[in-house]
C-alpha positions in Angstrom: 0.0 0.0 0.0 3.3 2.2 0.8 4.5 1.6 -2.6 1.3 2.2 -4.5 0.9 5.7 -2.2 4.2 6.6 -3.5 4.0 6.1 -6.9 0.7 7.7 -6.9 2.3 10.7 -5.5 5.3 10.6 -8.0 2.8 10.3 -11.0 1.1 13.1 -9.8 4.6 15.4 -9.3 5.6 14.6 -12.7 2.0 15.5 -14.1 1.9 18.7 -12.8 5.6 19.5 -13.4 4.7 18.2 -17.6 1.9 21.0 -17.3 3.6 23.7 -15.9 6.9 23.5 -17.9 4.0 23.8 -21.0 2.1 26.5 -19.3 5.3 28.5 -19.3 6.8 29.2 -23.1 10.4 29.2 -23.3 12.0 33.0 -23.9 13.9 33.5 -26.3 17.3 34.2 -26.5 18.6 37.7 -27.3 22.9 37.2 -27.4 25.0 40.2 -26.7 28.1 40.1 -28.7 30.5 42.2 -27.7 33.6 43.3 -29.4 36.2 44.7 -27.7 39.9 45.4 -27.3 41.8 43.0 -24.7 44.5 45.4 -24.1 42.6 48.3 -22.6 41.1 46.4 -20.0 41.3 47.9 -16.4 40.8 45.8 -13.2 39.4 42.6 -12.2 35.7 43.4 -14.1 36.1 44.1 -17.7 34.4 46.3 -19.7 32.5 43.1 -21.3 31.6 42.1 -18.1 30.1 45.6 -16.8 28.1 45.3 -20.3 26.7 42.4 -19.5 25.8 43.1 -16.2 24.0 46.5 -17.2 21.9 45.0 -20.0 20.9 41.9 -17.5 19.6 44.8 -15.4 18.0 46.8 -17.9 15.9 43.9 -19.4 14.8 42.9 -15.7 13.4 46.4 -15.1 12.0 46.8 -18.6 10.4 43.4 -18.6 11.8 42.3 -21.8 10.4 39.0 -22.7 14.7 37.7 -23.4 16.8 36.3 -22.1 20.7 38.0 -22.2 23.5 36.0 -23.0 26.3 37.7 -23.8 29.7 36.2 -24.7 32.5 38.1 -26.3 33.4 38.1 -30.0 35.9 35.2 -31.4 36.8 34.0 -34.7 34.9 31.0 -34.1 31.5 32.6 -32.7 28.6 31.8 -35.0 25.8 34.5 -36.0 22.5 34.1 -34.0 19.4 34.6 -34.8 18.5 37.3 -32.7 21.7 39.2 -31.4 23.2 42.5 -30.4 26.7 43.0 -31.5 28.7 45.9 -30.0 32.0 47.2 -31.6 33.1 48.3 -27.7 35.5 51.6 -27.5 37.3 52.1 -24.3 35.7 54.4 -22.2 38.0 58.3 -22.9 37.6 61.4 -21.3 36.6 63.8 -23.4 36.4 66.7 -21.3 37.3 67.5 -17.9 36.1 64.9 -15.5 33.7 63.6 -17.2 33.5 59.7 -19.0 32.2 58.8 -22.3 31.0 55.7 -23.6 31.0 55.0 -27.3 30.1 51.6 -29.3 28.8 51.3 -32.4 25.4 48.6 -31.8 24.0 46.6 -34.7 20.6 44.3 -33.5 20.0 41.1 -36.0 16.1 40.5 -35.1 15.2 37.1 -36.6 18.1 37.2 -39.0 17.1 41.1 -40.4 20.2 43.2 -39.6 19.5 46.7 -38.2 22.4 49.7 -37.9 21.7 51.6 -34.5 24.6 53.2 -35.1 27.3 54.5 -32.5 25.4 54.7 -29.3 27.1 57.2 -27.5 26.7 57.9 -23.2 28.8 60.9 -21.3 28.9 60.5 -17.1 30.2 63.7 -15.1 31.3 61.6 -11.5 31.0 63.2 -8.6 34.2 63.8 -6.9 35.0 61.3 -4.2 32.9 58.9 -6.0 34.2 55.3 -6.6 35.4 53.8 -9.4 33.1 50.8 -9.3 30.2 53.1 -9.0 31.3 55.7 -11.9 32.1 52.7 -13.9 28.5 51.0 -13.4 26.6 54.1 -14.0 28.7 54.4 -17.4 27.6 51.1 -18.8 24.1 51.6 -17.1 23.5 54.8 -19.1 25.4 53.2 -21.8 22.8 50.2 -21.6 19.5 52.4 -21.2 20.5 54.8 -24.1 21.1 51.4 -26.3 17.7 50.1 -24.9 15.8 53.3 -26.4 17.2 52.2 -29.6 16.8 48.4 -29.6 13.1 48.2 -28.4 11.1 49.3 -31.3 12.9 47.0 -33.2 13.1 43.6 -30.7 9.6 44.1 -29.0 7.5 45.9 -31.5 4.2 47.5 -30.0 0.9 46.0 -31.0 -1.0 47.2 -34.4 2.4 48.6 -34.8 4.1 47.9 -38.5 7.5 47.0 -38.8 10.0 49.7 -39.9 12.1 48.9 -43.3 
């Protein structure tokens, strides 16, 4: 009686797991490609990893229905369907105290290849600020101006038609 009690109960876990795993769809996959020179990079987190970071945080708080993987530019690394590839600059001062951010973004949407161009973000620290935090709220702004940009193009509005 044991064993049938069990088994009942086992049937029923892997019933309800079967339903939920086709209750909830799979996301897709949108891969960040980043390309970037590995002789400007500064400290333990790398510019490719503070992308990565910013654009995991700006799909969570603009409930983009993706999921980021990002993975850095090879000669091996194959063209996705959907991807954002970004020709990364190192960050440069431009003017006093202040950071800029420059990278030219192209988004390939279900293999249809827009330009958005260079992409362009300036931060003016505070004095006294840290480095980490300067450095985040580069590659945030970096990753919310880039988001303004990609948007239209990955998660187009209802009733709305496609731009050529």
């Amino acid at each position: 009686m044991k064993t049938s009690c069990n088994l009942f109960l086992l049937a029923t876990a892997l019933l309800l797991t079967a339903r939920a795993a086709e209750a909830t769809p799979a996301r897709p996959t949108l891969a960040i490609v980043v390309v970037d020179s590995l002789q400007h990079q500064r400290g333990a987190i790398t510019d490719f990893d503070r992308l990565d970071l910013a654009f995991q945080q700006v799909a969570r708080e603009r409930h983009w229905p993706v999921v980021i993987a990002a993975e850095r530019f090879a000669a091996n690394t194959a063209e996705h369907e959907t991807e954002l590839r970004i020709f990364n600059r190192p960050l440069r001062e431009e003017a006093r105290n202040d950071l800029t951010f420059r990278g030219w973004m192209t988004l390939t949407v279900q293999g249809v290849k827009h330009d958005l161009g260079i992409v362009t973000y300036v931060s003016y620290p505070r004095p006294g600020q840290s480095t980490d935090e300067v450095l985040e709220r580069v590659f945030l702004g970096a990753a919310n101006a880039a988001a303004d940009r990609i948007e239209p193009l990955l998660i187009p509005k209802a009733g709305a038609a496609p731009k050529p």
